[in-house]
C-alpha positions as CSV (number, residue, x, y, z in Angstrom):
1,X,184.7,287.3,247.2
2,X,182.3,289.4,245.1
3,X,181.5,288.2,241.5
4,X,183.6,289.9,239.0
5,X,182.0,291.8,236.0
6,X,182.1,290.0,232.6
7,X,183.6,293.1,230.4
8,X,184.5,292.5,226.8
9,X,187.1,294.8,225.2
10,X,187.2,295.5,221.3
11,X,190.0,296.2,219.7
12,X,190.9,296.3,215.9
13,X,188.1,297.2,213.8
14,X,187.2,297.6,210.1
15,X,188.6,300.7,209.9
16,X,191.7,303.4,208.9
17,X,192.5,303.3,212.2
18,X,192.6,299.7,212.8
19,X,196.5,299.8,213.9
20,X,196.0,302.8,216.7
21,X,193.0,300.7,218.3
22,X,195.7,298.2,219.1
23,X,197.4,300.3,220.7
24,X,195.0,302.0,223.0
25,X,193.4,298.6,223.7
26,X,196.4,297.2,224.6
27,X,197.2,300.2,227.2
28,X,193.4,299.8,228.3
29,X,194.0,295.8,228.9
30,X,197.1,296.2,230.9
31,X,195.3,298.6,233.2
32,X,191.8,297.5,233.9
33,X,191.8,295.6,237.3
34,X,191.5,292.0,237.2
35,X,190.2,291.4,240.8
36,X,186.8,293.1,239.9
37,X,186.6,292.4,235.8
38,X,186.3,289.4,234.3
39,X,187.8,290.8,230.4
40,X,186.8,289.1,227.2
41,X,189.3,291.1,224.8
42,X,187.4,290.9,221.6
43,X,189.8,291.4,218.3
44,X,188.1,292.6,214.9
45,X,190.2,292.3,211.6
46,X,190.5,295.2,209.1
47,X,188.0,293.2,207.2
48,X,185.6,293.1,210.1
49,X,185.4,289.2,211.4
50,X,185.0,289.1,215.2
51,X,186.6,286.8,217.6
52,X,187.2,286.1,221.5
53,X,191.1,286.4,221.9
54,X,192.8,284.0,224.5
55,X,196.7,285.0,223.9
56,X,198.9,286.9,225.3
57,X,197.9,291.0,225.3
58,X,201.8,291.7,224.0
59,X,200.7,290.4,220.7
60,X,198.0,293.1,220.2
61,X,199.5,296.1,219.4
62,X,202.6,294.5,217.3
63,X,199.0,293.1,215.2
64,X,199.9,289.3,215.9
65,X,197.0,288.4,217.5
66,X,195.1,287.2,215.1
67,X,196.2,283.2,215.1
68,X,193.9,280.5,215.1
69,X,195.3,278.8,218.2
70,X,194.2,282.1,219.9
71,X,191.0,283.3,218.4
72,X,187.1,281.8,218.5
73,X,185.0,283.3,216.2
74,X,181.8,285.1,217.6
75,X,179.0,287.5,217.0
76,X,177.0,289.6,219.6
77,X,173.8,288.6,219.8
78,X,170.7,290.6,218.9
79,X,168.9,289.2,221.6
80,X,168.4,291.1,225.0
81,X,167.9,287.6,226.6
82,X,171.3,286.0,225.8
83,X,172.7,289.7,226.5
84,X,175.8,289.3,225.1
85,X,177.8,287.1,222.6
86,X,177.7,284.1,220.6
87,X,181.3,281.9,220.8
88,X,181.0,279.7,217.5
89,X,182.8,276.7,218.5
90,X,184.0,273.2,216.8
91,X,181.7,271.6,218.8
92,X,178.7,273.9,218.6
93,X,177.3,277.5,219.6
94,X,177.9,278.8,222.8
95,X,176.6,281.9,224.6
96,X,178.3,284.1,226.7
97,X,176.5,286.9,228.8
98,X,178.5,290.3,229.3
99,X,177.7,292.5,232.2
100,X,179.5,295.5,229.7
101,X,181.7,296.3,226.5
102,X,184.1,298.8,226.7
103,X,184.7,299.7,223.0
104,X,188.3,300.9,221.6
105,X,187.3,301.7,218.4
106,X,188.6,304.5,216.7
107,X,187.2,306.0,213.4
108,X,184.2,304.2,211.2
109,X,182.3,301.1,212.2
110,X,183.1,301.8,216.0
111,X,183.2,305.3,216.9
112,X,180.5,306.7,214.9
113,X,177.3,304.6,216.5
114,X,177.5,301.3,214.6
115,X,178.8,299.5,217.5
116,X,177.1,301.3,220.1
117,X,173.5,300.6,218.2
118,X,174.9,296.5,218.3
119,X,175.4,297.1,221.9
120,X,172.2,298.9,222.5
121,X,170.3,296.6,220.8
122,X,171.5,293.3,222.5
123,X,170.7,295.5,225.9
124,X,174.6,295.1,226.6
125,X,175.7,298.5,228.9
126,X,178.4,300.3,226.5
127,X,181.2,302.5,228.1
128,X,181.4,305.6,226.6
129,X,179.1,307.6,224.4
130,X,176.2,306.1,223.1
131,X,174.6,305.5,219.3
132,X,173.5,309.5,218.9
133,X,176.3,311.4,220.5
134,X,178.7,308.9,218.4
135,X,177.1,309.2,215.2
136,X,176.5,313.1,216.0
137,X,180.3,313.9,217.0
138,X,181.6,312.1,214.0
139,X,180.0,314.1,211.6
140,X,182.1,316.8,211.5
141,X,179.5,319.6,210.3
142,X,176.7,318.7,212.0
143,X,178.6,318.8,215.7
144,X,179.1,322.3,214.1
145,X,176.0,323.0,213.3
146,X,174.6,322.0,217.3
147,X,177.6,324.1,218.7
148,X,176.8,326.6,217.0
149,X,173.3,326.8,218.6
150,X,174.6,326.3,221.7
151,X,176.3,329.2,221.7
152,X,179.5,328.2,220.5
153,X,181.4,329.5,217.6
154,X,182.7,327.3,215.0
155,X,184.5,327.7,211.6
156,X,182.7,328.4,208.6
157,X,182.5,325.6,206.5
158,X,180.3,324.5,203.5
159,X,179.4,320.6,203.3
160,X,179.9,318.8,199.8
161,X,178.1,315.9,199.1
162,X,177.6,313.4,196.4
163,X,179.7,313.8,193.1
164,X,182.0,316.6,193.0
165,X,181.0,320.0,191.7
166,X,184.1,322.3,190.5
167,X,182.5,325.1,190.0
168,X,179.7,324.8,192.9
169,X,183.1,323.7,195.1
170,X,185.0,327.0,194.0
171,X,182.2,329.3,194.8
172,X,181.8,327.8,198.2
173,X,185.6,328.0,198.6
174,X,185.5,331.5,197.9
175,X,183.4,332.6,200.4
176,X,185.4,330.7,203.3
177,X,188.4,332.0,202.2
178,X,191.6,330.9,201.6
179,X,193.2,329.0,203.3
180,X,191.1,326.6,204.2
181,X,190.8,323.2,205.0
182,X,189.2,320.1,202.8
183,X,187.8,317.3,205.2
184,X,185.7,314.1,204.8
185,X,182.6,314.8,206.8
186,X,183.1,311.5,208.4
187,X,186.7,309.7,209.8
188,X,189.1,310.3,212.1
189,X,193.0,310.7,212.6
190,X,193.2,313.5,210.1
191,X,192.9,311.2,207.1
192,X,191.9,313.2,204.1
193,X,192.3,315.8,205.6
194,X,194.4,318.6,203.2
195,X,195.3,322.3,203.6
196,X,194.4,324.1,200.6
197,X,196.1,327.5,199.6
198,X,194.5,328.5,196.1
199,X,191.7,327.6,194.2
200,X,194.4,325.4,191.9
201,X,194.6,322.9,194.6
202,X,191.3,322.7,195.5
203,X,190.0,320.2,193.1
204,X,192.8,317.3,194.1
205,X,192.1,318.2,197.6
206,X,188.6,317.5,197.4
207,X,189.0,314.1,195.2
208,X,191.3,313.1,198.4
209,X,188.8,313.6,201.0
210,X,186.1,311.5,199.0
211,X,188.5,308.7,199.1
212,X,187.4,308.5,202.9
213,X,183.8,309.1,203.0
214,X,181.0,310.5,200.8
215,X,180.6,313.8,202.0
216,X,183.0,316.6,202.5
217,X,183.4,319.8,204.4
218,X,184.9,322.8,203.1
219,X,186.7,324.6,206.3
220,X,187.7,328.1,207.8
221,X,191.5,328.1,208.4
222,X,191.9,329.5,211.5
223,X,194.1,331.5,212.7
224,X,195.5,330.3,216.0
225,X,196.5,326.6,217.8
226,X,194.5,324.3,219.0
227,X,193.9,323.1,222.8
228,X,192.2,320.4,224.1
229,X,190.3,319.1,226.9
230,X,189.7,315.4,228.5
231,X,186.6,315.2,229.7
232,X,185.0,311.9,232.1
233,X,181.9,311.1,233.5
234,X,178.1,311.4,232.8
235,X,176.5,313.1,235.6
236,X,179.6,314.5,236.9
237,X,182.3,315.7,234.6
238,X,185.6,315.3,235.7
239,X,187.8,317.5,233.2
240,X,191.9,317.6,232.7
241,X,194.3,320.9,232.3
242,X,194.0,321.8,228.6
243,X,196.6,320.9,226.2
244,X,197.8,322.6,223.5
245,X,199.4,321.6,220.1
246,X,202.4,323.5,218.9
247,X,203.8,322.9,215.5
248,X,206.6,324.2,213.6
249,X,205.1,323.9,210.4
250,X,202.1,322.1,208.1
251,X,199.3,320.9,210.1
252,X,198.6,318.3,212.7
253,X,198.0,315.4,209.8
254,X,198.2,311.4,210.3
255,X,201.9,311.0,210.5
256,X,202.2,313.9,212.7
257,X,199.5,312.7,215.5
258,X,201.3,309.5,215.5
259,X,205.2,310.5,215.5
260,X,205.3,314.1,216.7
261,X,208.5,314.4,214.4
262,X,208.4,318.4,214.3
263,X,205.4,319.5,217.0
264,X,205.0,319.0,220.9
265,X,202.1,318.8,223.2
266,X,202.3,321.2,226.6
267,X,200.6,320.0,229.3
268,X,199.6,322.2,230.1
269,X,198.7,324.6,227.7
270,X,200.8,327.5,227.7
271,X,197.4,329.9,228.2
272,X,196.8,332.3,231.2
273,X,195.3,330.3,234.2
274,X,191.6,332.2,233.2
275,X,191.7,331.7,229.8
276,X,192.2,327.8,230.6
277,X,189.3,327.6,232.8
278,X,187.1,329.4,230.2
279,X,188.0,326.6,227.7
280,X,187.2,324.1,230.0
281,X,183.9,325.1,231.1
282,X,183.2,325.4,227.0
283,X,184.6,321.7,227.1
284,X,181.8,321.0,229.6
285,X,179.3,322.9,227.5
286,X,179.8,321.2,224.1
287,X,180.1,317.5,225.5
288,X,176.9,318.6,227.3
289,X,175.0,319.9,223.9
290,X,176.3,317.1,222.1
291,X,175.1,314.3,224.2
292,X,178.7,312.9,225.4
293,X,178.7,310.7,228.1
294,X,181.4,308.2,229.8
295,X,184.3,310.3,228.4
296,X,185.6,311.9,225.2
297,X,188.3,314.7,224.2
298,X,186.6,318.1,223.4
299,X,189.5,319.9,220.8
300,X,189.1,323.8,220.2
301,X,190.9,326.7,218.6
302,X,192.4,329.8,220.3
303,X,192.5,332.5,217.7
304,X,195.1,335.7,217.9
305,X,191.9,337.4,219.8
306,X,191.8,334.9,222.7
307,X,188.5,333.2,221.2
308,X,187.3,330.1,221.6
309,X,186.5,327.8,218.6
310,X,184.9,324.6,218.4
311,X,187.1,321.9,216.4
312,X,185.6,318.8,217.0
313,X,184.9,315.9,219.9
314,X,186.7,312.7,219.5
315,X,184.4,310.4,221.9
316,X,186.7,307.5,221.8
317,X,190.2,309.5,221.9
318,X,193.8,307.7,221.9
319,X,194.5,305.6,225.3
320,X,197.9,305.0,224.7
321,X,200.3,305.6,227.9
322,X,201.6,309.1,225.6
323,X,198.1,309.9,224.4
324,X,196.9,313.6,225.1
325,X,193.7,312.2,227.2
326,X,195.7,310.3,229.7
327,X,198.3,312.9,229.6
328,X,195.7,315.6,230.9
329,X,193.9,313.4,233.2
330,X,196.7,312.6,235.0
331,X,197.6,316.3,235.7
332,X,194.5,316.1,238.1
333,X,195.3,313.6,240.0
334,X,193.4,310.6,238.0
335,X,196.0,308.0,236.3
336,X,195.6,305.8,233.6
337,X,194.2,302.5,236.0
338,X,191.6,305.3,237.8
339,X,189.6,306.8,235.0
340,X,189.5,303.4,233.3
341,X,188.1,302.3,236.9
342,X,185.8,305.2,237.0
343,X,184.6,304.7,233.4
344,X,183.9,300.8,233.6
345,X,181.8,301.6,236.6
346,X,179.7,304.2,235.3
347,X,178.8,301.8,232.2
348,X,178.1,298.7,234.5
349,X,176.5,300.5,237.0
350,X,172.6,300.7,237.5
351,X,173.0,303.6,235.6
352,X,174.8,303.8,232.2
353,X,176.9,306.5,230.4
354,X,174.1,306.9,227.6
355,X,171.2,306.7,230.1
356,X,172.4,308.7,233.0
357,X,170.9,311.9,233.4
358,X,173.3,314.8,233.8
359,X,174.1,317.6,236.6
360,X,174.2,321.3,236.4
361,X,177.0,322.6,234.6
362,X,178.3,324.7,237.8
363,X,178.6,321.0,239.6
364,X,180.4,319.5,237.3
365,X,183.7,320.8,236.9
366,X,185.6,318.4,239.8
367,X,189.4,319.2,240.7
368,X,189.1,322.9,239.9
369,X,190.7,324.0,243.2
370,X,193.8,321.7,242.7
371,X,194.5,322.3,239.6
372,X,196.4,325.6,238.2
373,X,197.3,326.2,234.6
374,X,200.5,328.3,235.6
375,X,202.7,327.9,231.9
376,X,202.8,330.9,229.5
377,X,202.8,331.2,225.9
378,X,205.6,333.8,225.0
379,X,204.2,337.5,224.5
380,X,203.1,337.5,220.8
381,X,203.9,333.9,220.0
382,X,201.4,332.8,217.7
383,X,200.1,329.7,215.4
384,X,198.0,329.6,212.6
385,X,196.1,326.3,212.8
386,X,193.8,325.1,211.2
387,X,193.2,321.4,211.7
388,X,195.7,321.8,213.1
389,X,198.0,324.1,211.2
390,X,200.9,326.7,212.7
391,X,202.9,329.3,211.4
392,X,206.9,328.9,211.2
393,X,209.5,330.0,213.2
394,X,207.9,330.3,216.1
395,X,209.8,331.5,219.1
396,X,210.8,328.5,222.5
397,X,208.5,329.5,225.0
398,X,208.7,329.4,229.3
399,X,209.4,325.6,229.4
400,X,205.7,322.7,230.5
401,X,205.4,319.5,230.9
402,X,205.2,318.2,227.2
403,X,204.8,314.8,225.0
404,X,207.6,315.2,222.3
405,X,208.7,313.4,219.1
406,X,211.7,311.6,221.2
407,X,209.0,310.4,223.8
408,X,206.3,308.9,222.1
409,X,207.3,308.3,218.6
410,X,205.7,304.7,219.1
411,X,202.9,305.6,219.8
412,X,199.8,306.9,219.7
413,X,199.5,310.1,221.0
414,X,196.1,311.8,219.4
């Protein structure tokens, strides 16, 4: 029998988003295939301790996992030549070498290249994106700003930094417009996030956002709804059907992603066939430009003209069993237990999602032919979104395949 691969799996983190890590690690654990990995789940608390976890994978994502009976603290080590981590037990140090880490981090200290650079510096293969295309993607304006020069179009914005400036903050504000959005520059899960109607709101709005980070961005509203796009592989992209967000009101905040108490996802998106495939070749374009590599969710507007809009690129989206990446995989043929396959591969492979040199766009799109985007928006039905924001009283549309608040209101679903 061939050698398994040593993987380790972190979950947790020191972050907002500590609890939906859980989850998608949990989901990610359940599915990886034991007869060719060897895992090593790796827990880190909100406070940011590490430890090898030994108990039972039901006790991750109801957040009981750290118990002392179950958990060895450890460290990865700097060191290329231990290549992977150090178990700090009772009786002494002890090393452990990893062929790969498969991080499912979400937000700060795991998403935006802090853990990649640890990984990349002990010469441990990560899955996923590596240090730049992390840090780049979570900076919200500066994945603009590359977009942008790639030929994309992205909302106008103005970035904020250091202390706040009300008058500096209202000038900007008025030549975005209003509404528009107030954003930390850098965290995830829509926290901090507020929609911001007149300049009387503005100053709160922006005081929230610096709770999260130390920057802010100043955002275009944008008339329309967002899609999205799941996107896997280095060389040779594999892409999903695009999604789409529909919402009866407010905007696609924290509570929202995470209980879907008044919105629903279609899968697919209720967009002409054309229109889809457009949006996905952008997909391929911007994770491309940016750097991406292993596999990350590309999010964009569609305005009332049929225009494409950059949003952002989560490079370590939701992997619960009702998250959108999953969701649009799947309608290609790839379930859960296959792109997790594919993806641990790539990263333990000889050649690794950050060092892999990519294709021609035309060769990358795979399942094309099999896959049609055949559900319609209703003629005229609209959304304002803006982070995501859509009008009210929207009109039921020719029925898809949707997520809904009654089937995944426990979890994850971003």
């Amino acid at each position: 029998m061939k050698d398994r691969k040593k993987i380790a799996v972190l979950f947790g983190g020191r972050s907002p988003e500590y609890k939906v890590s859980l989850q998608s690690a949990f989901a990610v654990l359940k599915s990886i295939d034991q007869a060719a990995y060897e895992v090593v789940p790796v827990g880190i608390t909100a406070e940011g301790e590490w430890y090898v976890y030994t108990g039972p994978y039901a006790c991750i994502p109801q957040d009981r996992w750290n118990q002392p009976e179950m958990c060895t603290s450890c460290a990865v080590s700097p060191s290329p030549r231990v290549h992977g981590l150090l178990i700090f037990e009772k009786t002494g140090t002890r090393e452990l070498p990893l062929d790969g880490a498969f991080p499912v981090l979400h937000g700060k200290n795991g998403e935006d290249g802090t853990v990649q650079g640890v990984f990349a510096l002990a010469g441990i293969p990560g899955a996923g994106c590596g240090l730049l295309a992390s840090a780049l993607c979570m900076d919200k304006e500066l994945a603009h700003r590359v977009a942008e020069q790639a030929g994309i179009r992205v909302p106008r914005s103005a970035r904020i930094c250091g202390p706040w400036e009300a008058d500096r903050a209202e000038v900007l504000s008025r030549e975005i417009g209003y509404p528009l959005f107030v954003k930390p520059i850098r965290a995830g899960s829509s926290f901090g996030i507020s929609r911001v109607s007149s300049p009387e709101t503005l100053r709160k709005a922006v005081a929230d956002a610096f709770a999260y980070d130390t920057e802010v961005e100043l955002e275009e509203a944008i008339d329309g709804f967002e899609v999205g796009c799941a996107v896997l592989g280095t060389k040779q992209l594999t892409i999903g059907v695009v999604d789409e967000i529909e919402l009866s009101g407010g905007f696609f905040d924290y509570e929202e992603k995470y209980t879907l108490k008044t919105s629903q996802i279609h899968v697919p998106a209720r967009i002409p066939a054309e229109k889809a495939e457009e949006i996905r070749h952008t997909a391929a374009r911007l994770y491309r430009a940016l750097g991406c590599g292993g596999f990350a969710r590309v999010d964009m507007f569609l305005n009332r003209k049929g225009e494409i809009i950059f949003n952002e690129v989560n490079t370590i989206p939701g992997c619960t069993l009702h998250s959108r990446y999953p969701n649009m995989l799947a309608r290609v043929g790839l379930e859960f237990p296959d792109w997790v396959r594919i993806l641990l591969e790539e990263a333990v492979g000889e050649e690794t999602g950050c060092d892999a040199q990519p294709q021609a766009e035309a060769d990358v799109l795979q399942g094309d032919k099999n896959t049609k985007q055949s559900a319609q928006r209703p003629e005229g039905d609209q959304q304002e979104n803006t982070g995501t924001e859509m009008t009210k009283d929207r009109r039921s549309g020719r029925k898809a395949d949707t997520t809904t608040g009654q089937g995944a209101n426990k979890d994850a679903v971003d």
